[in-house]
C-alpha positions in Angstrom: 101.0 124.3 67.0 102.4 125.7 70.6 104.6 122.6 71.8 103.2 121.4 75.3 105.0 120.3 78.3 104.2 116.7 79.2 102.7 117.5 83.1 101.1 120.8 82.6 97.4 119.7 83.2 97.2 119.3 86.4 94.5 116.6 88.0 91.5 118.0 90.5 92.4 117.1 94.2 89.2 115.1 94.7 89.8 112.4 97.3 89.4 112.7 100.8 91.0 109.3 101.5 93.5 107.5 103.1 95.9 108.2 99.9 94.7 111.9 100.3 95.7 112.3 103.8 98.7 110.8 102.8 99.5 113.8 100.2 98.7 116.1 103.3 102.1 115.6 104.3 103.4 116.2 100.4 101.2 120.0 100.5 103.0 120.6 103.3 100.1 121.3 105.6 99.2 118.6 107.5 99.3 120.4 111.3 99.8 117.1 112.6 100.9 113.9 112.9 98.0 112.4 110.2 100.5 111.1 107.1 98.4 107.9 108.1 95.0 107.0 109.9 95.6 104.4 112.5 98.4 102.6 114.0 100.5 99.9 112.9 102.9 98.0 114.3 105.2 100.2 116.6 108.5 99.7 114.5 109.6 103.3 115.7 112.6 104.7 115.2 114.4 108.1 116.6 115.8 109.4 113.3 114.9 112.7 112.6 115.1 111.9 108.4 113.0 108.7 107.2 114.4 105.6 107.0 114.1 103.3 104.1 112.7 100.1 105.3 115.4 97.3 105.1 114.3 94.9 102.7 116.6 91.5 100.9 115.0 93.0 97.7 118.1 92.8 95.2 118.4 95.8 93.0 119.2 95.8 89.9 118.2 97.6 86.4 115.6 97.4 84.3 115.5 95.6 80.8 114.5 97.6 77.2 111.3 99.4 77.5 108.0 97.0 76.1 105.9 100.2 76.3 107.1 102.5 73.9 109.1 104.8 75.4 108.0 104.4 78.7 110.6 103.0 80.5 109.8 100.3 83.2 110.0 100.6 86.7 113.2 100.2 88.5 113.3 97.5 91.2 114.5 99.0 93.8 113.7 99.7 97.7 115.3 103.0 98.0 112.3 105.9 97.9 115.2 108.7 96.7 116.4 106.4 94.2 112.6 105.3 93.0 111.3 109.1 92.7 114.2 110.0 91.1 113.5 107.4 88.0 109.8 108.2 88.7 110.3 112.1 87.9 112.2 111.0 85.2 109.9 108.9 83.6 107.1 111.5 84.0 109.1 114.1 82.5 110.1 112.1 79.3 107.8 111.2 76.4 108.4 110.8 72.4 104.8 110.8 70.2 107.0 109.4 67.3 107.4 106.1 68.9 104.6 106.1 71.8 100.8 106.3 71.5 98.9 107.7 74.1 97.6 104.4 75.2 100.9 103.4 75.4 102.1 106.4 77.1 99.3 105.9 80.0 100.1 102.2 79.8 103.7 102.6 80.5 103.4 105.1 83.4 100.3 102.8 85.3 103.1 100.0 85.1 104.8 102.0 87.8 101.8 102.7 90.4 101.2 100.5 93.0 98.6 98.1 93.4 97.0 98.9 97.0 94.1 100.7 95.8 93.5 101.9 99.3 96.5 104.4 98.8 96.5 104.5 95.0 96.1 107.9 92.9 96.0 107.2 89.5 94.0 110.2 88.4 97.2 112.7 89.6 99.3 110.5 87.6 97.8 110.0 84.5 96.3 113.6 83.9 100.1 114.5 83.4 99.4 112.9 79.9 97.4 115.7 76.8 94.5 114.3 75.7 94.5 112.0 73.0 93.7 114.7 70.2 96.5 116.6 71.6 99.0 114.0 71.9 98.0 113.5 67.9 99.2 116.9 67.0 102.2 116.7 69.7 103.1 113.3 67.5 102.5 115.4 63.6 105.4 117.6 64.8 107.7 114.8 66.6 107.6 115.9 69.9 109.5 115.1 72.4 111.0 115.3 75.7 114.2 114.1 77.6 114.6 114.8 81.2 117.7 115.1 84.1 117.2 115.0 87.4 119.3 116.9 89.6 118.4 116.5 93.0 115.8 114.7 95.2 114.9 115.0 99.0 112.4 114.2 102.1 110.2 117.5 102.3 110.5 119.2 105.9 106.5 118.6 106.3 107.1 114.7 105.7 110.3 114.7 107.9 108.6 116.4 110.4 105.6 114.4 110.7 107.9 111.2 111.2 110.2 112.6 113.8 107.0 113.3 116.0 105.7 110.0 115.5 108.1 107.2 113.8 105.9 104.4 113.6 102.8 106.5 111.4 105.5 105.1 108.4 104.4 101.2 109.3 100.7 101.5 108.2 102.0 101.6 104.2 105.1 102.6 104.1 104.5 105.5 101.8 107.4 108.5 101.3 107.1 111.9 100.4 110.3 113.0 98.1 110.4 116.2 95.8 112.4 115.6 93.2 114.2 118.7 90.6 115.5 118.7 87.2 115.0 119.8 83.9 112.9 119.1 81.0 114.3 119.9 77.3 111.5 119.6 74.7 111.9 119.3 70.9 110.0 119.0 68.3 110.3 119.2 64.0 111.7 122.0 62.1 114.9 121.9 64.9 112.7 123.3 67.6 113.6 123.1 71.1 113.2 124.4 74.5 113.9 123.7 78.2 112.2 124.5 81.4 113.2 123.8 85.1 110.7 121.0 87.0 110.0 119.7 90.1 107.8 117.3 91.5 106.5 116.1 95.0 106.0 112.1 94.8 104.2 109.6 97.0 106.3 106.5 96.5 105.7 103.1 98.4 108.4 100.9 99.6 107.2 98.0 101.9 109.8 95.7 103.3 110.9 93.2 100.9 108.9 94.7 98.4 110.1 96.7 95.2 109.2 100.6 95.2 106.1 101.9 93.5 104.5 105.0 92.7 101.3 106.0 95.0 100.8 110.1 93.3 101.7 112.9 92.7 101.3 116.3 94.5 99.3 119.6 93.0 102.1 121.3 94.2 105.7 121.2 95.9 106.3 121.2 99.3 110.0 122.2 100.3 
């Protein structure tokens, strides 16, 4: 069997909602300022980079995974910092100690729970099939990841500096993160590839960061 990436399937860009227009700002062609329909409350700011929002949130680490080895969220109210354990996590799996329930499971524990903004489907079509996570798991596959670097794409950045306060309807961040996957799998196979991923991550005052989807592509 050809080993697989964890993340090659890429999920159909169906949704022409809020959490799509959203992600217009991730593809890097949103002509204007639409990262968010409406207005909320003007809490503008004249920084040409995104802010974090300032939140009393403490952060701290995680404990031992419960899902496999799926690693729990972070609680954290950073957006660089959250994407950066969110690339992470999508770029690490082991089918000798994770199901693919438990996989899917695992990774959903990370997405947000405003199902207004919400992708799931560009998340969890990052995951083989379950017959194909079967034969992944007959030759112990697996896959650790490093992340090297994460920043605010010039679309996203852009869009803020002509109009701050388009952040304060959800509070959602565009961050591409890089690194590199190295896969192995039994008989001493391995391999490595370079990744990167564009990430919708939500971090509302006082609340901990979550996951919101995942670009098609990567915006610079």
């Amino acid at each position: 069997m050809r080993p697989r990436s964890l993340g090659s399937r890429s999920g159909p860009n169906r949704r022409i909602t809020l959490a799509a227009i959203a992600l217009a700002c991730l593809l890097a062609v949103a002509g204007t300022i639409a990262f968010l329909t409406g207005r909320g409350e003007q809490h503008g700011t004249s920084s040409h980079a995104p802010q974090a929002p300032r939140s009393p949130v403490v952060e701290t680490k995680q404990p031992a995974t419960e899902a496999g080895s799926v690693p729990r969220p972070p609680k954290v109210s950073d957006p660089i910092r959250f994407a950066k354990a969110a690339a992470k996590m999508l770029w690490s799996y082991d089918t000798r100690t994770t199901g693919h329930e438990q996989q899917l499971a695992g990774m959903e524990a990370w997405m947000t729970g405003e199902s207004r903004y919400r992708d799931w489907e560009s998340v969890s079509t990052q995951v083989p099939d379950p017959l194909l996570w079967s034969r992944m798991a007959d030759q112990n596959q697996r896959a650790a990841a490093t992340v090297a670097e994460a920043h605010y794409p010039a679309a996203f950045k852009q869009a803020l500096t002509e109009d701050p306060a388009a952040i304060t309807q959800a509070y959602i961040y565009a961050v591409t993160v890089t690194g590199k996957q190295t896969i192995a799998w039994a008989g001493g196979g391995q391999g490595a590839e370079d990744r990167s991923s564009t990430l919708a991550v939500q971090c509302r005052p006082s609340v901990h960061c979550s996951l919101v989807a995942i670009a098609p592509r990567v915006a610079p």
